[in-house]
C-alpha positions in Angstrom: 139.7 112.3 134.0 138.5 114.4 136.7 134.9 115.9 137.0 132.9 118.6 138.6 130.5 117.2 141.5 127.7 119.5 139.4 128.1 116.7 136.3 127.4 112.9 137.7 124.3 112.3 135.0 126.6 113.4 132.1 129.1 111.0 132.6 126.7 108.2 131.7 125.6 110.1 128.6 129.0 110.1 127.1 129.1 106.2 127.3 126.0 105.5 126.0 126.8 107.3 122.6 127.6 111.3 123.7 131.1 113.0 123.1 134.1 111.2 124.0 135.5 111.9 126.7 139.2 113.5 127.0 142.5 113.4 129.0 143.7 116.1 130.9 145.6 118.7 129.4 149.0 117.3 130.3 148.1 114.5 129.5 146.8 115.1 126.0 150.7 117.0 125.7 152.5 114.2 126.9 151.0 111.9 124.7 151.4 114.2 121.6 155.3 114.4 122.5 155.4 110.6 123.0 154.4 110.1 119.4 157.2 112.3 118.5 154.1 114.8 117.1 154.5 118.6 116.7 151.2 120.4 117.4 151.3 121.6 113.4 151.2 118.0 112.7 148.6 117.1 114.9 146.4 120.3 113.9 147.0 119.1 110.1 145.3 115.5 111.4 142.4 117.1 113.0 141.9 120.0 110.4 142.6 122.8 112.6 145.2 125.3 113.1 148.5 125.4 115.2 146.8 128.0 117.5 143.6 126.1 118.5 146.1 122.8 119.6 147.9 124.9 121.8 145.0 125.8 123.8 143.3 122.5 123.7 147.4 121.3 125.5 147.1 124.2 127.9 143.2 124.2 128.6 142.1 127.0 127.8 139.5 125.7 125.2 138.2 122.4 125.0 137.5 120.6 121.3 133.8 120.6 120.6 131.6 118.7 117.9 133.7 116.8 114.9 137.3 117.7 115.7 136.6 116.5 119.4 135.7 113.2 118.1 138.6 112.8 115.7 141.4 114.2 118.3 140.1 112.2 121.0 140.4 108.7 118.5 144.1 110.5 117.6 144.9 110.3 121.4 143.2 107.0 122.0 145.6 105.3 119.0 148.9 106.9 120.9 147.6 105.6 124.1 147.0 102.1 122.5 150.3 101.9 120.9 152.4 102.9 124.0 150.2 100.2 125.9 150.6 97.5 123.1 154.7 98.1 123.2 154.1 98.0 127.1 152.2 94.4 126.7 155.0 93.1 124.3 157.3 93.8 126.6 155.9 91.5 129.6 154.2 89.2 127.2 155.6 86.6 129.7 154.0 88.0 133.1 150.9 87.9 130.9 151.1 84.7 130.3 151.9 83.9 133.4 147.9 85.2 134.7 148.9 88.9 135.0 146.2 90.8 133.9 147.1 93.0 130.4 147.6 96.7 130.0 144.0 98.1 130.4 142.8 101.3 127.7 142.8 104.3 129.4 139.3 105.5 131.2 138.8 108.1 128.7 139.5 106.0 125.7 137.2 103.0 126.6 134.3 105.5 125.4 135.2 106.0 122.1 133.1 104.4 119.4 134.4 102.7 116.4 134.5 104.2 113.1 132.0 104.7 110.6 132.5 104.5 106.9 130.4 106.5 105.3 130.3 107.4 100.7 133.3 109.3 100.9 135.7 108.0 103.0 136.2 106.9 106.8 135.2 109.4 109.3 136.9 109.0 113.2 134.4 108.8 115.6 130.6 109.4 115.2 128.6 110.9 112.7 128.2 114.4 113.3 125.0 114.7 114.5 122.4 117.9 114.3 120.8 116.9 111.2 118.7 120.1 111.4 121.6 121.7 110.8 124.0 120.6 108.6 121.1 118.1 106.6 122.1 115.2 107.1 120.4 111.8 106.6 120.4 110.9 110.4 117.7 112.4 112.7 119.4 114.6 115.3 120.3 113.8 118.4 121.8 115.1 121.6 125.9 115.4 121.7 127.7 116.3 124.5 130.4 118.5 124.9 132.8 119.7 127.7 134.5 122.7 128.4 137.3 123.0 130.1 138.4 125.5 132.9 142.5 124.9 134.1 143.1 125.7 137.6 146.9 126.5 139.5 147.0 122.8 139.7 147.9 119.9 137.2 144.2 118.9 137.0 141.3 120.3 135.5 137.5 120.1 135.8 135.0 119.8 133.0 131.5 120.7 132.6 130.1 119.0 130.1 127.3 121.3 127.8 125.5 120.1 125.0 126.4 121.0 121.7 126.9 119.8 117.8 128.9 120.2 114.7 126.9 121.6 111.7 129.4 121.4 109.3 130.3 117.7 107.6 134.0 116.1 107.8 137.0 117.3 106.1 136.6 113.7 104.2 133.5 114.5 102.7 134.2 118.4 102.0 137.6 118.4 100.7 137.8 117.0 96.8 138.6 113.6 96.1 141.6 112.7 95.0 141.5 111.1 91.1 138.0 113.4 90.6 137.1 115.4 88.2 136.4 119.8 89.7 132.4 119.2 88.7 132.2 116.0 90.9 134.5 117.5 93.6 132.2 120.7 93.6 129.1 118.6 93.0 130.0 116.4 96.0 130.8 119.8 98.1 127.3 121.1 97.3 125.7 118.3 97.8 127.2 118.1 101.2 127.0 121.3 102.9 124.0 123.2 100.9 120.7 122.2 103.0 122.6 122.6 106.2 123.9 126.1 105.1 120.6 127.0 103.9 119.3 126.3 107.4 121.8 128.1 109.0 121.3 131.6 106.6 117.8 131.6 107.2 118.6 131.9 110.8 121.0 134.1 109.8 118.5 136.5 108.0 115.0 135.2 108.8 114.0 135.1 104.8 113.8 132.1 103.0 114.5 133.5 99.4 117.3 135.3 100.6 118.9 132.7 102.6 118.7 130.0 99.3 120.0 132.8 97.1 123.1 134.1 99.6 123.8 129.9 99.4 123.3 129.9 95.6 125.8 133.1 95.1 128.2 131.8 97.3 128.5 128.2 95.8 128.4 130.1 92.2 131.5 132.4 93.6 132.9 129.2 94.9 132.7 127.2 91.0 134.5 130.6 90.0 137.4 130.5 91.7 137.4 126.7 92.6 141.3 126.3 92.1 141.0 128.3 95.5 138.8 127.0 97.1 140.1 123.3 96.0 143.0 123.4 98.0 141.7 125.3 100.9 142.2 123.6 104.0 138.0 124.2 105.2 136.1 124.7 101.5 133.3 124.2 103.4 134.2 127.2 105.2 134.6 129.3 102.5 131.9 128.7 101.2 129.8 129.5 104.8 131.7 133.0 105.1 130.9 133.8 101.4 127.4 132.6 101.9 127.0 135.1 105.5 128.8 137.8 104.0 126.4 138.4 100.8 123.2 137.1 103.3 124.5 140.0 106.0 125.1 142.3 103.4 123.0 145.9 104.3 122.1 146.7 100.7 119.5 144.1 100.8 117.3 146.4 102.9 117.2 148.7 99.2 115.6 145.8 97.6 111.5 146.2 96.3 111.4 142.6 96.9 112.4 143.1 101.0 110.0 146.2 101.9 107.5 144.0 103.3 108.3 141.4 106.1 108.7 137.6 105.3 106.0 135.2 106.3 106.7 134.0 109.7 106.9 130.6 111.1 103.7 128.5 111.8 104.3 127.7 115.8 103.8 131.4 118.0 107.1 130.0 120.1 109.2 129.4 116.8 108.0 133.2 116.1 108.7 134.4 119.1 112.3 133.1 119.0 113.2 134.1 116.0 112.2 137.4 116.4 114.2 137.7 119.9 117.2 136.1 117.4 117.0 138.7 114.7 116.7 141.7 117.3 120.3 140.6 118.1 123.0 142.6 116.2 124.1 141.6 113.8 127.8 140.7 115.1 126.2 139.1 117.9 123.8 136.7 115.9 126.7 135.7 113.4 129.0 134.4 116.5 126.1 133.1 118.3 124.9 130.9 115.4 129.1 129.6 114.6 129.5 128.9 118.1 126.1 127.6 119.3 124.8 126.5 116.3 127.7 125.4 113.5 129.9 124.6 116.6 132.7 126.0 115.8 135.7 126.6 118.4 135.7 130.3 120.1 139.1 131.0 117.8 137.9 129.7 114.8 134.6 132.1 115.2 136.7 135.0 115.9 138.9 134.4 112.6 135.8 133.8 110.8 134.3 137.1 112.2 137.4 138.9 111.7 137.5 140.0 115.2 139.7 138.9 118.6 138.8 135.9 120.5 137.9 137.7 123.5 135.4 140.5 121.2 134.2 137.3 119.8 133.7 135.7 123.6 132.3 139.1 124.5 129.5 138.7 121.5 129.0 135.2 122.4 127.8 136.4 126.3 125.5 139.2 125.4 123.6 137.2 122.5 123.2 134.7 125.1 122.1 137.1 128.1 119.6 138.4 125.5 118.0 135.0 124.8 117.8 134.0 128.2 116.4 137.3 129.8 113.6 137.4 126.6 113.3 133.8 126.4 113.8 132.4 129.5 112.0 129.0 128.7 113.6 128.3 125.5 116.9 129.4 126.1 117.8 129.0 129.7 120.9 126.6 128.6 123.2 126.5 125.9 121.4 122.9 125.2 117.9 124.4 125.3 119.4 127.2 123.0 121.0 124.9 120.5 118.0 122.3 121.0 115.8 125.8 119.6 118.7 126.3 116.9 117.8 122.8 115.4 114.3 122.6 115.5 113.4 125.9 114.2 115.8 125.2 111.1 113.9 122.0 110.9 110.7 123.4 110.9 110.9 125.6 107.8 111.1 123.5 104.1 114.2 125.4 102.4 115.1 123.9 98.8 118.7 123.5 98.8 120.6 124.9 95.0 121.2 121.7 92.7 124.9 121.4 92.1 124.6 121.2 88.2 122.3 124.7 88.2 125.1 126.3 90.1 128.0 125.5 88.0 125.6 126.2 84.7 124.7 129.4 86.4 128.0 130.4 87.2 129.2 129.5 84.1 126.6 131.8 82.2 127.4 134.8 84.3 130.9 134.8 83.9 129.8 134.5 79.9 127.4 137.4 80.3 129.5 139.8 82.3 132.9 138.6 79.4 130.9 139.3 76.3 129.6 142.5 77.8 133.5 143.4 79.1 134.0 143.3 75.5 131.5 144.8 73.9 132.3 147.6 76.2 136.0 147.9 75.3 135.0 147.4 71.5 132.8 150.1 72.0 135.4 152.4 73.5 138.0 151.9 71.1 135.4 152.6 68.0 134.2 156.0 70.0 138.2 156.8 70.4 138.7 156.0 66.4 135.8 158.4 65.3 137.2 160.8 67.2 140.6 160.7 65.8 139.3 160.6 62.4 136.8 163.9 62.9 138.8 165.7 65.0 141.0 168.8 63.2 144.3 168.7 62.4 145.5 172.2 63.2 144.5 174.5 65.8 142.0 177.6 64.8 141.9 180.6 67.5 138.4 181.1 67.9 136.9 184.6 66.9 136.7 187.4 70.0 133.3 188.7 70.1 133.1 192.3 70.3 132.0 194.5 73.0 131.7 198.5 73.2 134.7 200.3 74.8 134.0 203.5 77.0 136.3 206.5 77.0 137.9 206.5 73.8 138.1 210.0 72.3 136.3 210.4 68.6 138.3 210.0 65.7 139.7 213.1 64.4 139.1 213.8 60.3 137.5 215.6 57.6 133.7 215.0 58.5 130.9 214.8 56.1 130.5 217.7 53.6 127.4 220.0 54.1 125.1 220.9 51.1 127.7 224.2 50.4 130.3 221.8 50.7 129.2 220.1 47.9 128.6 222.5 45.6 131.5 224.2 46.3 133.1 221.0 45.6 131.3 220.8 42.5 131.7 223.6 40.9 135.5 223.5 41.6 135.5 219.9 39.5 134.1 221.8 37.1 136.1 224.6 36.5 139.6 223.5 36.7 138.8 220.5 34.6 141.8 221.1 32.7 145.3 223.4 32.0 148.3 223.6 34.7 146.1 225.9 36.9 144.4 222.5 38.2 147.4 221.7 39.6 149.1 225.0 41.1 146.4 227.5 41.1 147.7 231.5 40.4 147.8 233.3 43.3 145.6 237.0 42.8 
């Protein structure tokens, strides 16, 4: 493998126990399509997707943390079988004093495997224990980056970086387990190193173990989902930013006043310069820098295009370094700064057992009180039936005073000669025909 005249110190740091070292771009396709491998396949060995192979074979990305451990020991197995068919071949030249088939130079620097509770992970451990928690102290890991020129080689700088997030062995369930021990084994797993990473997220302790605590609660919910998802631990991490990031918070009584800030004045100073950044710009920086997660994968997981997502990546950094020029001069400074202020702060991690018995109590609560509210419905819609009128009564006009109407013609009231008059008539014709056709005189 070729290497930039600017990285001569590196390449003693990757043998003595830094990232393994890769073949060129070509060379990484040649070998795929000499195994007879299709890059689906090979991304379904590493745990990544179709898209992120295809720029690892045409160098446009470089794999980083975990998955370059794992496809580095996939290529170093193809290159070890073509050499042993090779050897069996001229197992008589050998013999004769020939010297054997030798490993390739970049394969001679991987280290062997480690078995670890649940299963057999490639490579080495994933180190960065400040931020993924595990047991191992952390410890610098080397990564390179690579940049394709017109011609069939390529040149690598190497930069430092880790991977926060634990193997696909010990994420994904078990096969032959039960869901609470696959889920228990999950949160055991990734909870203190997602804790770490929401409270550099947010800068608040309470908020970073209760975004974690929703998010593996949400997670127990739907945990057919999440049980054959190809990253759970991913899910989980996007739930757990999403409700962390989410601006309602700021409405809270219990966020009005400021958290307590960190005890050292240069772990104050850097987190404040960290959660001046946007909040678009903090999310990638933290995937990229600190989770170490490839460019594509932090764009899907920040719904936004690779390059947006490179563009975020620059600016947070520019930021850092031009505030911060002491702590964050490097990407390994930065992520160095990354681990030890996660470090520094105690966070209690959710217990696994209070998650799924807290889960399982709020999707109790919020079922009874679904019910009690359609019970309640349905009575109001019975009394109503039952008090409500059978036929329809036209309400009553109310009456008003109507201008220009002329007076009702008709015999008035009588006056006082009126009425005797009228009297005195009554009493005289009170009987004979006269009363009823009076004589003319």
């Amino acid at each position: 493998m070729t290497q930039s005249p600017a990285a001569p110190k590196r390449s003693s740091a990757l043998k003595q126990g830094g990232s393994p070292s890769l073949p060129s771009p070509k060379e990484r396709r040649r070998l795929r399509e000499a195994k007879s491998l299709s890059q689906t396949e090979v991304a379904a060995r590493v745990g990544v997707t179709r898209e992120t192979v295809r720029s690892w074979e045409s160098g446009r990305s470089t794999p980083r943390g975990r998955r370059r451990d794992v496809y580095a020991k996939l290529l170093a197995e193809i290159a070890d079988e073509r050499a042993g068919s090779g050897a069996g071949s001229t197992d008589r030249t050998e013999r004769a004093g020939k010297r054997p088939a030798r490993r390739p130079s970049w394969a001679q620097n991987l280290e062997p495997t480690v078995d670890t509770k649940e299963g057999t992970t490639p490579g080495r451990i994933p180190v960065g224990a400040a931020m993924n928690g595990h047991a191992r102290p952390p410890e610098p890991m080397v990564r390179a980056t690579a940049t394709s020129t017109a011609a069939a080689t390529a040149t690598r700088t190497a930069t430092a970086a880790t991977r926060a997030e634990p193997a696909p062995a010990a994420t994904r369930p078990a096969a032959g387990s039960t869901p609470a021990e696959a889920f228990d084994a999950l949160c055991t797993t990734c909870a203190p190193g997602l804790v770490r990473q929401t409270y550099l997220l947010t800068g608040r302790r309470t908020l970073a173990q209760e975004s974690v605590e929703r998010a593996f609660q949400l997670a127990w919910q739907r945990w057919p989902e999440v049980a054959v998802d190809r990253d759970p631990a991913g899910w989980v991490r996007a739930a757990a930013y999403e409700y962390a990031m989410s601006p309602w918070h700021r409405l809270r009584p219990v966020h009005r006043h400021p958290a307590a800030p960190p005890a050292l004045a240069a772990d104050r100073a850097f987190l404040k310069v960290l959660l001046s950044l946007p909040p678009a710009q903090r999310r990638t920086l933290l995937l990229y820098d600190g989770v170490g997660l490839d460019l594509p994968e932090t764009a899907a997981e920040t719904e936004a295009s690779t390059p947006a997502a490179a563009g975020r990546l620059l600016h947070a950094r520019e930021a850092l370094a031009e505030k911060l020029p002491e702590q964050a001069a490097t990407p390994e400074d930065l992520h160095q700064r990354l681990a030890e202020l996660s470090a520094a702060e105690k966070l209690q991690p959710p217990n696994a057992g209070r998650v799924r018995t807290g889960s399982e109590h709020r999707t109790r609560f919020w079922t009874r009180a679904a019910i009690a509210f359609t019970a309640l419905i349905v009575g109001a819609t019975a009394l109503t039936l039952r008090s409500a009128p059978t036929h329809y009564e036209p309400p009553q006009a109310p009456g008003k005073a109507i201008s220009g109407v002329p007076p009702r013609m008709g015999p008035g009231h009588l006056t006082y000669q009126d009425q005797i008059l009228h009297k005195k008539l009554r009493e005289d014709l009170s009987s004979g025909p006269e009363r009823l056709s009076p004589l003319a005189r």
